[in-house]
C-alpha positions as CSV (number, residue, x, y, z in Angstrom):
1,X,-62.0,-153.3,31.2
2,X,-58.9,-154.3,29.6
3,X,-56.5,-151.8,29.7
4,X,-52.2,-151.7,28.7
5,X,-50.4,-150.9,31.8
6,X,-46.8,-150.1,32.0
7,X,-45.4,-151.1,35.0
8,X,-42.0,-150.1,34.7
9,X,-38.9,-150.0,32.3
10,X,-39.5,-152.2,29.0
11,X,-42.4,-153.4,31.0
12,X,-46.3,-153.6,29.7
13,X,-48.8,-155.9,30.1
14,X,-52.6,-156.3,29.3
15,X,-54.7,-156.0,32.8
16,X,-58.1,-156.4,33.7
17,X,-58.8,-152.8,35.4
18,X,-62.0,-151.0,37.1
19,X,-63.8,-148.4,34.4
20,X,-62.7,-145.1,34.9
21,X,-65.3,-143.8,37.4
22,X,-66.8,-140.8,35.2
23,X,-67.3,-137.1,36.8
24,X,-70.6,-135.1,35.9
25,X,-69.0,-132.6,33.3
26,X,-67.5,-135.6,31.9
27,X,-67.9,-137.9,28.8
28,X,-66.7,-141.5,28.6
29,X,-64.8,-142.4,25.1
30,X,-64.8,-146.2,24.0
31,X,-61.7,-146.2,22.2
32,X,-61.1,-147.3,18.7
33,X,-57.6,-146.0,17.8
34,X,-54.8,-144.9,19.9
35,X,-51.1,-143.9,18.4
36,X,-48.1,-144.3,20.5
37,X,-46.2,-140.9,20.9
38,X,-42.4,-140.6,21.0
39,X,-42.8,-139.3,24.6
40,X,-44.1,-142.6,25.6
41,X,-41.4,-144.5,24.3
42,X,-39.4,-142.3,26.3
43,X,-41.8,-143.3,29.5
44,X,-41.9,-146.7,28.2
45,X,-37.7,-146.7,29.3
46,X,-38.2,-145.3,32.1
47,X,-36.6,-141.8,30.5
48,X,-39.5,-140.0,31.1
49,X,-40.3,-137.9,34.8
50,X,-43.8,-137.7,33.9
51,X,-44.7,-141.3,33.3
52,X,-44.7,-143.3,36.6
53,X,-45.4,-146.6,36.8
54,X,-48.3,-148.2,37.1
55,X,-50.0,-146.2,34.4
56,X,-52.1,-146.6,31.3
57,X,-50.4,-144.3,28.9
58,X,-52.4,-143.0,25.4
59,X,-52.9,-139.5,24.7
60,X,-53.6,-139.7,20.5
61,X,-56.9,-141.5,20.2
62,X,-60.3,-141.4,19.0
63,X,-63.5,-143.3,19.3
64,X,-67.5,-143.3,20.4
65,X,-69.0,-141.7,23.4
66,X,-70.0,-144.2,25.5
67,X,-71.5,-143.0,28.3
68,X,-72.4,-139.0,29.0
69,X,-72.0,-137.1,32.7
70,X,-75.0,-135.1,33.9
71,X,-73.5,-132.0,32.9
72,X,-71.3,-133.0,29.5
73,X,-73.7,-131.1,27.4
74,X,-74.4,-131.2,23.8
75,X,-73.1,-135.1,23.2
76,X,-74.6,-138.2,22.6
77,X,-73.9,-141.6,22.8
78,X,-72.9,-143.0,20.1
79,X,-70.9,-139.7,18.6
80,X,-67.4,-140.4,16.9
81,X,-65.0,-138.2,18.4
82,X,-61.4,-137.2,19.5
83,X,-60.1,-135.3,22.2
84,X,-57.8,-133.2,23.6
85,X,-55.8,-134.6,25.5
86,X,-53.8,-131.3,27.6
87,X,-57.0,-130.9,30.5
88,X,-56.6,-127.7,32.2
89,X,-57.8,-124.9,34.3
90,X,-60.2,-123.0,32.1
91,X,-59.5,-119.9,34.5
92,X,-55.9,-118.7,34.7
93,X,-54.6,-115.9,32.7
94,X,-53.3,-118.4,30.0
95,X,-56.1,-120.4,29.4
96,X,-58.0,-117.1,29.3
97,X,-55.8,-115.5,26.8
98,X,-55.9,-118.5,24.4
99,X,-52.7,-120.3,25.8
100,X,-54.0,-123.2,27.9
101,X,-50.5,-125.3,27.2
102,X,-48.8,-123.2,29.6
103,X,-51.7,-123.5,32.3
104,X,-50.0,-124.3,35.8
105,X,-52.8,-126.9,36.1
106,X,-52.6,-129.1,33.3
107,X,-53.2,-132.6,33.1
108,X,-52.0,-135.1,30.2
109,X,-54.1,-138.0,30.0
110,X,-51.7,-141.0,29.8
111,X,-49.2,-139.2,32.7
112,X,-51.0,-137.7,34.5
113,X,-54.4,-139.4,34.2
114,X,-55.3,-142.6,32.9
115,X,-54.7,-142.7,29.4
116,X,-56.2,-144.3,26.0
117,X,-53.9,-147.5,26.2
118,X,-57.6,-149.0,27.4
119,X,-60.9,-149.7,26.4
120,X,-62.2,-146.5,27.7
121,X,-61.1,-143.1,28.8
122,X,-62.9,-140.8,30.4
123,X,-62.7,-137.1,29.4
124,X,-63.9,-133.6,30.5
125,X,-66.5,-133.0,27.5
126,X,-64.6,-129.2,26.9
127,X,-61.7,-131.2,25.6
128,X,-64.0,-133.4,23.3
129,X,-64.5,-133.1,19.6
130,X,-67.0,-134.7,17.2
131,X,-65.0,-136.1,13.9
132,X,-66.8,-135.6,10.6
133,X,-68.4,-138.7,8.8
134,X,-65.5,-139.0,6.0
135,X,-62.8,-138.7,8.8
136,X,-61.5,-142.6,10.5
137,X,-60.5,-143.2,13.6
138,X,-57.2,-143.2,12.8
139,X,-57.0,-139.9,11.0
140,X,-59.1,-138.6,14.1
141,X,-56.0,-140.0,16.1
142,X,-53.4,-137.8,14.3
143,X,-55.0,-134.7,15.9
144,X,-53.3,-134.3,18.3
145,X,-49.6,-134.9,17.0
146,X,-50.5,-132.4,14.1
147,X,-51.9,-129.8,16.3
148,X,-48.1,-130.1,17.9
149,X,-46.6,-129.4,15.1
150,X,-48.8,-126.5,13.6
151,X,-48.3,-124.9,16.7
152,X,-44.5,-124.4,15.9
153,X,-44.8,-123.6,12.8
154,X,-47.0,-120.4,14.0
155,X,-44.5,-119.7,16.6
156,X,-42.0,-119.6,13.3
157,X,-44.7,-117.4,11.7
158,X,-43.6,-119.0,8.1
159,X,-44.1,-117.3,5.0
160,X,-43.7,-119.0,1.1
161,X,-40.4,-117.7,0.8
162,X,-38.5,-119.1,3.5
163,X,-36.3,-121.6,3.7
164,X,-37.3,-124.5,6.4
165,X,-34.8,-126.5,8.3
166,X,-35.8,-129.8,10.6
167,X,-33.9,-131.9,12.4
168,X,-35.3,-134.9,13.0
169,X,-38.0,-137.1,10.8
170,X,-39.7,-138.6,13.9
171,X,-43.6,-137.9,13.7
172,X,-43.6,-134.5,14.7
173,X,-40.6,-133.6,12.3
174,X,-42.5,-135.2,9.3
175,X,-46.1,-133.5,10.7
176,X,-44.0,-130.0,10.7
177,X,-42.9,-131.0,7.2
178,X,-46.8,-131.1,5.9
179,X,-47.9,-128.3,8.1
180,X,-45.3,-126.1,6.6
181,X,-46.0,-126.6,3.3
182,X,-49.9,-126.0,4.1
183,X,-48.4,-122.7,4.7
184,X,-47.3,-122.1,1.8
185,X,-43.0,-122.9,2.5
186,X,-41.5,-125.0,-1.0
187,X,-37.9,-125.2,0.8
188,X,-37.9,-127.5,3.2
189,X,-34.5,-129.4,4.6
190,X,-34.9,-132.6,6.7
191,X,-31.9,-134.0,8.8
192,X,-32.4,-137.3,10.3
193,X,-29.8,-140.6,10.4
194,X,-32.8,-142.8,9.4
195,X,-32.6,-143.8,6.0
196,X,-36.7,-144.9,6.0
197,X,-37.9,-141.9,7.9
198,X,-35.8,-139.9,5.2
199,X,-37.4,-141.6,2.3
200,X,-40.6,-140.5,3.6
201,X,-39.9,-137.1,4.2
202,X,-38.9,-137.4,0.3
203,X,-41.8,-138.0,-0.4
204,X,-44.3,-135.6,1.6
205,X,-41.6,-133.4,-0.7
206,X,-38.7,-132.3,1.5
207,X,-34.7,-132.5,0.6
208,X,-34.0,-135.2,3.0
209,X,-30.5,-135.9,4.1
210,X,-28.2,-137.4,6.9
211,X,-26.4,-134.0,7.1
212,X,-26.3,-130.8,6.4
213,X,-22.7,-131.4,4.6
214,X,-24.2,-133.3,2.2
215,X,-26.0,-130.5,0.4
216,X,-24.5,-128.3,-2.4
217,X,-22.3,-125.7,-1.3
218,X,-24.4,-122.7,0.3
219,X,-27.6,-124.9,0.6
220,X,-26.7,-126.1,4.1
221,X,-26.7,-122.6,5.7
222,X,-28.6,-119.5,6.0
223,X,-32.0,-120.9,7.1
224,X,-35.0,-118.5,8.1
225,X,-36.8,-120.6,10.1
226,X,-35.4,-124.0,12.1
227,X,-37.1,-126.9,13.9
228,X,-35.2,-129.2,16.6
229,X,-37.9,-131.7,17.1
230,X,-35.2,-134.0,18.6
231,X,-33.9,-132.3,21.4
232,X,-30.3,-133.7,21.9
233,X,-27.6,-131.2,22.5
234,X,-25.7,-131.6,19.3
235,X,-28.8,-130.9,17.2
236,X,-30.1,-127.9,19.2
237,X,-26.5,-126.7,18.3
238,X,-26.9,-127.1,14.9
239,X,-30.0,-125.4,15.1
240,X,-28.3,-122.1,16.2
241,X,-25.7,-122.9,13.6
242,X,-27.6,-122.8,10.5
243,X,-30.2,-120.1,11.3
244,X,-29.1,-116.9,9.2
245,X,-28.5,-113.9,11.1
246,X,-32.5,-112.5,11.9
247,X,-33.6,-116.2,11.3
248,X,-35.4,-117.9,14.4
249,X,-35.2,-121.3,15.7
250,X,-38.0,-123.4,17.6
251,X,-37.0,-126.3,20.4
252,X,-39.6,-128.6,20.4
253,X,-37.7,-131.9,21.3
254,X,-37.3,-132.8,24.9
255,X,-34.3,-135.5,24.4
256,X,-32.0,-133.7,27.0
257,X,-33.1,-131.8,29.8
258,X,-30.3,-128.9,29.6
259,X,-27.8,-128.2,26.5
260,X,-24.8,-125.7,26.1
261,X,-25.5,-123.3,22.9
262,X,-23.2,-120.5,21.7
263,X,-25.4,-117.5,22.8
264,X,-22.6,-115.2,21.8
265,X,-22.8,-115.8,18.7
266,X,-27.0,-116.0,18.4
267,X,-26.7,-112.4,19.8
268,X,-24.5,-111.2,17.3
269,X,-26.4,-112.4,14.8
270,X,-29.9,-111.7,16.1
271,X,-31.2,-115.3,15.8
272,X,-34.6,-115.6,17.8
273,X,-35.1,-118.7,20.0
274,X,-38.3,-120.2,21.0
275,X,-39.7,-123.3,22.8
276,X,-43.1,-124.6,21.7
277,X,-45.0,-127.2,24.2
278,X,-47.7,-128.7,23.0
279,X,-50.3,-126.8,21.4
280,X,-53.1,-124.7,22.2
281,X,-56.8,-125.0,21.3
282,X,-56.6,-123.1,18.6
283,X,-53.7,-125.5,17.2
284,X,-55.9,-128.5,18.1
285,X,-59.0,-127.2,16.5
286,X,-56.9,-126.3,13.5
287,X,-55.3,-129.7,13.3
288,X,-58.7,-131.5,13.2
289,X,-60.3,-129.1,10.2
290,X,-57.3,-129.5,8.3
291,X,-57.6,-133.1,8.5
292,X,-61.0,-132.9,7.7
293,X,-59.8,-130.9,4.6
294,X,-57.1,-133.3,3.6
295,X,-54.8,-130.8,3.6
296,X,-52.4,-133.0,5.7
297,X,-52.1,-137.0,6.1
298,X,-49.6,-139.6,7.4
299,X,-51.6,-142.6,6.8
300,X,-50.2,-144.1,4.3
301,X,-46.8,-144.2,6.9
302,X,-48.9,-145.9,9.9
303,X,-49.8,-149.2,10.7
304,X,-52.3,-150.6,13.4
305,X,-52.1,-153.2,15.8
306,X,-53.7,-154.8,18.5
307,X,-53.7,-153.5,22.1
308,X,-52.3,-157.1,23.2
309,X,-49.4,-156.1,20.5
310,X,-49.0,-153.1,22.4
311,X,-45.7,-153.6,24.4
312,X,-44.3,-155.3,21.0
313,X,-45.2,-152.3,19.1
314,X,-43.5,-150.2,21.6
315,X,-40.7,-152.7,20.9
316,X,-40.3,-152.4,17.4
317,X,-40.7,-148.1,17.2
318,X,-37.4,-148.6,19.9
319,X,-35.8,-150.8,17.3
320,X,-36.6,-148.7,14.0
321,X,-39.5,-149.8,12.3
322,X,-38.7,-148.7,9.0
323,X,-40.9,-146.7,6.8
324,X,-43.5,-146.3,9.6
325,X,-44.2,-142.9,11.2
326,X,-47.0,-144.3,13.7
327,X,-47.8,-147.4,15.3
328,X,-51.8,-147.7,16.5
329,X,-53.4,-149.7,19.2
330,X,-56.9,-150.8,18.3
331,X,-58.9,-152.2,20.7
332,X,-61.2,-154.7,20.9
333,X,-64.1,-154.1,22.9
334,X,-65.1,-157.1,25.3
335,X,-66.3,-154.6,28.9
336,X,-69.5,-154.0,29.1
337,X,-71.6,-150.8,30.9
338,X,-73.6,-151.5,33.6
């Protein structure tokens, strides 16, 4: 099968590769759609510990079963699905208890194990969900970023009445931005220094700006709930800045791996600090009704291209690609099953 490899910094080519060899509780996905993530870009550098080259990266995707193991019940060829991408133990205290992210097990497919970048991906069929008839490939895609972001805003447990701040208008920024407001929250604040990803957190109905200073006097402070979903040391200190005293702030961002914040002063003022990885299954299963729903969509801020585009895709997101949340591989299928 085809598949995109990276094969070091700035480095990705199309290669012919063996089919994933499929294990019995497994199902094999023929891809249709797979998004590029900002971690990737970040692996695509060669910034990123996790992502080694060689590797076939893709974690956001969606497609038709292709092939079923012996023991993947309750699937058929043929089914349009997505998956979950975070594999893990099914048996440890946090998978019991409904908190798989943090299993000390867990696998990403597209770091871990070979990705979506390809024609096919094989996955266990415990981390594989049918799609409804009215919901694409794409939308299937966004699953998994959305289920990212829901899970931090219930980490935040957001009510109507607070007031939202996010730094950063990258996809899971602007997926926080609709999430929240499925929750109910009206007052929402989104920092970024990209003028396009501003103008689209405009319009998914945000007060988007470069910098806090630029808001009304009193605006810029005080907020009951912050997101850093960019992970650089200035804006994690920020963050703490402009949380009001009993207000909580989530670090979802992995820019830098350590940053100096004036924990004085959040003591003082009581500010709550959490970290949110990932998502659970919960968070994913929510992600994917609500999309059914159409209680949240980034379409009309995505564009598709082919898998031999891939590495110039990857390209252009580095460069800034204007008013475009997420870039999608499709993939044309030429490999054929035995």
């Amino acid at each position: 099968m085809k598949a995109l490899v990276y094969e070091g910094p700035r480095t990705m080519n199309v290669r012919e590769v063996p089919l994933p060899a499929l294990q019995p509780d497994e199902v094999l996905v023929r891809v249709s759609h797979a998004g590029i993530c900002g971690s990737e870009l970040g692996g695509y550098l060669g910034h990123n510990s996790l992502r080694k080259p060689p590797l076939i990266m893709g974690h956001e995707f969606a497609g038709t079963i292709a092939q079923v193991g012996e023991r993947a019940a309750g699937f058929q060829v043929g089914d349009r699905v997505t998956a979950n991408p975070l594999v893990t133990c099914g048996e440890c205290r946090y998978c019991l208890n409904g908190a798989s992210q943090l299993c000390g097990a867990r696998q990403l497919l597209g770091a871990h194990r070979p990705g979506a970048f390809a024609e096919f991906a094989a996955v266990p069929a415990r981390n594989v969900y049918r799609l409804d008839d009215h919901v694409s490939f794409a939308e299937g895609a966004l699953a998994e970023p959305y289920a990212c972001a829901i899970h931090v805003c219930r980490l935040l447990g957001l009510a109507p009445t607070d007031r939202l701040l996010i730094y950063g208008a990258g996809p899971i920024g602007l997926f926080a931005l609709q999430a929240a407001s499925a929750y109910g929250v009206r007052d929402a604040v989104v920092v970024d220094l990209n003028a396009s990803r501003l103008e689209i957190a405009r319009e998914l109905g945000g007060i988007a700006v470069t910098s806090l200073d630029d808001l009304p006097d009193g605006i810029g402070e005080g907020f009951d709930a912050v997101i850093d979903a960019v992970g650089a040391e200035a804006t994690r200190q920020r963050s703490a800045a402009a949380a009001r005293p009993g207000g909580t702030v989530v670090f979802t961002g992995l820019h830098e791996a350590d940053s100096r914040l004036p924990v004085n002063d959040m003591i003082r003022a009581e500010i709550g600090t959490k970290g949110a990885f990932a998502y659970s299954r919960d968070d994913f299963e929510t992600a994917l009704r609500w999309i059914g729903q159409g209680r949240i969509n980034l379409l009309p801020w995505t564009e598709t291209t082919s898998l031999a585009e891939g590495g110039a895709a990857f390209e252009k997101l580095i460069g800034g690609p204007g008013k475009i949340a997420k870039i999608f591989l499709t993939i044309e299928q030429e490999a054929q099953l035995g």
